[in-house]
C-alpha distance (Angstrom), angle and dihedral (degrees) to the residues before:
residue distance angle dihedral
X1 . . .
X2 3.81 . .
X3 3.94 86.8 .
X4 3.86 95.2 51.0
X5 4.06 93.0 50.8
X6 3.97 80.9 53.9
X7 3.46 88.8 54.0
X8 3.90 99.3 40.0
X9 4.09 79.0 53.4
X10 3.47 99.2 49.4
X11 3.83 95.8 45.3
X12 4.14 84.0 55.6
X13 3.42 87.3 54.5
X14 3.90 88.5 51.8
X15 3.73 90.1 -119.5
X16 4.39 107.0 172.6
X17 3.84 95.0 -147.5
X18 4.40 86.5 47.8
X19 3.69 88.8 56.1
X20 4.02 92.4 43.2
X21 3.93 86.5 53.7
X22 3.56 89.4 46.6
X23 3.77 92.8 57.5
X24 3.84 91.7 38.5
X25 3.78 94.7 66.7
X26 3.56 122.8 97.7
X27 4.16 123.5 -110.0
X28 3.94 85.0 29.5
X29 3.81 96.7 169.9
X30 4.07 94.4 40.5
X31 3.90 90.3 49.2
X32 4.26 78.8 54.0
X33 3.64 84.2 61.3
X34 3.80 97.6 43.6
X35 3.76 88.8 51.1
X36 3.91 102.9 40.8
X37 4.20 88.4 52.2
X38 3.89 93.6 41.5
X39 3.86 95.6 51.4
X40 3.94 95.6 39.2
X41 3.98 86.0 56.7
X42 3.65 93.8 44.4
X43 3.62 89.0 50.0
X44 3.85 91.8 50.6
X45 3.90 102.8 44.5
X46 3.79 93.8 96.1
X47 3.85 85.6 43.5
X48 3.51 88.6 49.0
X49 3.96 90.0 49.6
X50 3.89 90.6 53.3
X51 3.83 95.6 42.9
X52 4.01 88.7 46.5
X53 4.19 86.8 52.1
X54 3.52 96.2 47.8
X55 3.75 95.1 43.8
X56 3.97 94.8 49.0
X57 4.35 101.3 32.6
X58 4.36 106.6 94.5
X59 3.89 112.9 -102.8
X60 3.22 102.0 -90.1
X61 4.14 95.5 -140.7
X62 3.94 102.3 -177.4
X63 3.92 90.6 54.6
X64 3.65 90.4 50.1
X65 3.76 91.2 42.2
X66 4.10 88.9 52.2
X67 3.76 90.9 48.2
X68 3.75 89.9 52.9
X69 3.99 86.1 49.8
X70 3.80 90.5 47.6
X71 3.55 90.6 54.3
X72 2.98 101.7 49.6
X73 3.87 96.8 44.3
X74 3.88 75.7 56.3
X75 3.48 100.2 65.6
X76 3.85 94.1 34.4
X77 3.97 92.0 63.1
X78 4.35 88.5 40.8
X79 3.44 116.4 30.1
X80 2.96 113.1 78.8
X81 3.76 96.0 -162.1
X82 4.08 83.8 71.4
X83 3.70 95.0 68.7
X84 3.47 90.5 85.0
X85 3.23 107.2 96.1
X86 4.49 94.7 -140.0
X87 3.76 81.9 49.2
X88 3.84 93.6 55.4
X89 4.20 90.5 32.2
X90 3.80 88.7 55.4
X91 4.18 91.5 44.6
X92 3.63 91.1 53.8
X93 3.92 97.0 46.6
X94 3.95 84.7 52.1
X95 3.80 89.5 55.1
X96 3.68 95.4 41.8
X97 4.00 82.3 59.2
X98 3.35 103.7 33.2
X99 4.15 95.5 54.7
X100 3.78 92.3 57.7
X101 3.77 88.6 51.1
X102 3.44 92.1 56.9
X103 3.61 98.2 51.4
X104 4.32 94.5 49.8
X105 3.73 84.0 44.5
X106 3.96 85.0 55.3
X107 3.53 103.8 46.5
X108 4.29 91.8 47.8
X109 3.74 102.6 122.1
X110 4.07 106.8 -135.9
X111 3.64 115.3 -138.7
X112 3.76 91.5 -111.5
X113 4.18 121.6 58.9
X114 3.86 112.5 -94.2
X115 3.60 101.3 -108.8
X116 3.93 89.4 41.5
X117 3.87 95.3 64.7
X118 3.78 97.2 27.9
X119 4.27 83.9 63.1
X120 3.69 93.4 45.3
X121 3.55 92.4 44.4
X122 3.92 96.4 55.8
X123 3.87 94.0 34.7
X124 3.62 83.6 60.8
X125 3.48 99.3 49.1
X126 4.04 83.0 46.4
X127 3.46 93.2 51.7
X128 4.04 96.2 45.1
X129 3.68 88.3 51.3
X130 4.06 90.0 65.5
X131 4.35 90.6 43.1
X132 3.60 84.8 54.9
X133 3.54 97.0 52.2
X134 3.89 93.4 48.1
X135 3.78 87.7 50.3
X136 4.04 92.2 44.4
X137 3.89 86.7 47.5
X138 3.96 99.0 49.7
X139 3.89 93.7 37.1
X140 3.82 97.7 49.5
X141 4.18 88.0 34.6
X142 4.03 84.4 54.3
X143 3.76 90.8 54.0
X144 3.73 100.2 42.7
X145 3.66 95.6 46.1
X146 4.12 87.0 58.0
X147 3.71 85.1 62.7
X148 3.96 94.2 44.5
X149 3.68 82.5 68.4
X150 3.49 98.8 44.2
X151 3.53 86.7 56.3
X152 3.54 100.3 56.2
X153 3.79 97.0 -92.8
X154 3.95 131.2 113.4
X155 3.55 135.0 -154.6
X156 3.76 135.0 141.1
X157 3.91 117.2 -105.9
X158 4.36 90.4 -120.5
X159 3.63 87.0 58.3
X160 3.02 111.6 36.2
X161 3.65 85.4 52.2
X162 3.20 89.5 50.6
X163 4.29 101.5 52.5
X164 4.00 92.5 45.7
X165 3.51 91.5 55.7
X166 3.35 84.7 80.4
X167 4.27 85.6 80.2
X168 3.87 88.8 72.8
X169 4.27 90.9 66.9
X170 4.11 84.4 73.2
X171 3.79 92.7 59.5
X172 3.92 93.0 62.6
X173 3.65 79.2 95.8
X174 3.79 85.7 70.7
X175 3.87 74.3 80.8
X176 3.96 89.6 81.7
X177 3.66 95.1 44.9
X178 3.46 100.0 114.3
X179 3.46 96.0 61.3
X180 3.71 116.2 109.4
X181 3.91 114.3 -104.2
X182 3.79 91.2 -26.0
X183 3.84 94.6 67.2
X184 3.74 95.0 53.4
X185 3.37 91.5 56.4
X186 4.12 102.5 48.0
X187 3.99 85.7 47.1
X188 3.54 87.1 61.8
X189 3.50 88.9 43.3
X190 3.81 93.9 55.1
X191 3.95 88.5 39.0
X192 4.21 96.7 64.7
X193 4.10 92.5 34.4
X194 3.55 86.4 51.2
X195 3.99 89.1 54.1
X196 3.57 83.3 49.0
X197 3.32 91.7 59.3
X198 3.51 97.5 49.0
X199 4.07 97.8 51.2
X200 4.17 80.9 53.6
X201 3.66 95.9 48.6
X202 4.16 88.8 43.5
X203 3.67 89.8 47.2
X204 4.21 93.1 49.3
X205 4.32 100.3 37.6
X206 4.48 85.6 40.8
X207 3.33 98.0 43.6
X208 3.91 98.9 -127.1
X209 3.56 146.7 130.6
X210 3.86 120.2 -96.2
X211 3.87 93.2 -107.3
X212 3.72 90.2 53.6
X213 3.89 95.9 38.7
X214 4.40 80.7 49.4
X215 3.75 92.0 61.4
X216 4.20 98.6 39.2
X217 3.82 83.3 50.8
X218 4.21 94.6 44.1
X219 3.89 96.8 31.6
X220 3.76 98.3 77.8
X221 3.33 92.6 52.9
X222 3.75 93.1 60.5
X223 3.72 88.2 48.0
X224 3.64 97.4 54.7
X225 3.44 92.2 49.8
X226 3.88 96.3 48.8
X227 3.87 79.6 46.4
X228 4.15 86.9 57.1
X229 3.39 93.1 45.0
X230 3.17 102.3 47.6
X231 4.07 93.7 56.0
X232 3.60 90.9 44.8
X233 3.92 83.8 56.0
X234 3.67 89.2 45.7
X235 3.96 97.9 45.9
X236 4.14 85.2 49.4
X237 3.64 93.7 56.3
X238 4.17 89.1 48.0
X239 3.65 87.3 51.1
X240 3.56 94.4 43.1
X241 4.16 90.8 48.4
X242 3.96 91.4 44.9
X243 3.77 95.2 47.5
């Protein structure tokens, strides 16, 4: 175990001879797996935490009742579409109906206990966060291994997969995320080393130089978004043709 961190810390460090024992040990695209589900739940415990808080605390209905009251105060003093006065009459019926809503909506019992749902709720959404990942990583792996080989390099899908896993250590700083202002930043931090990461691991399992490995890692980007684009050019032209 002690040996793997080393590698895992070499290989953020883009160390050549980390990346070669990487690729060297065995069940390379299952220990992608293993690595891509343990960091995205590492990354999400604190989320987890918060979720599983929010999901299990009572509703507290006066403070969302005050914020309602706040805002609207807000946009009575600011907007100046509230001066009317059947703007601001028609504002204050809608909060005289929507705080009563609010508190039957809070007092519904739900078939399971409070705490009960609220922990299945946010150990699904913990859970869902690592599936996605694996799909993200072997979709997006998929698409930049096609252009590995249009570049000249070679690898097969199960190992490449496998080697730029090793982008997903980076986002451990995910872990910090929930920290106000600070955590923003380090998850952006993680994000572009982990891209780093990824051009070094393309360039080592595809056999290419870092330019090349650079554009296999970029181009599908460019072609998903031309791919976007192009349907929400093709969906306006249906609307436009029906309407």
């Amino acid at each position: 175990m002690a040996d793997l961190l080393r590698t895992l810390g070499r290989a953020m460090l883009l160390d050549d001879q980390a990346y070669q024992a990487w690729r060297e040990r065995p069940n390379l695209f299952l220990r992608g797996i293993v690595l891509i589900v343990l960091v995205s739940l590492v990354a999400g415990i604190l989320s987890f935490a918060v979720t599983l808080w929010l999901q299990i605390k009572p509703v507290d209905v006066a403070s969302i009742e005050e914020s309602i009251h706040q805002s609207l105060e807000w946009q009575l003093r600011f907007n100046p579409s509230f001066q009317d006065p059947a703007v601001r009459n028609m504002a204050e019926e809608m909060l005289n109906a929507i705080v009563p809503m609010i508190t039957d909506i809070a007092a519904v019992q739900a078939p399971l206990p409070r705490g009960i749902s609220g922990f299945l709720t946010a150990l699904s959404q913990w859970l869902s966060r690592a599936m996605i990942a694996v799909g993200g990583w072997m979709f997006y792996g998929a698409l930049v291994l096609i252009f590995v080989n249009l570049l000249g390099g070679s690898a097969k899908l199960p190992d490449f997969l496998g080697m730029v896993a090793l982008y997903a250590v980076p986002g451990l700083l995910g872990l910090l995320q929930p920290i106000p202002c600070l955590g923003g930043t380090l998850v952006f931090i993680g994000t572009v080393w982990g891209i780093v990461v990824y051009i070094k691991a393309t360039s080592v399992i595809g056999g290419l130089d870092a330019g090349r490995a650079i554009l296999a890692v970029v181009a599908p980007i460019f072609v998903l978004f031309l791919l976007a684009l192009s349907l929400v050019v093709l969906w306006g032209l249906w609307l436009g043709f029906i309407f």
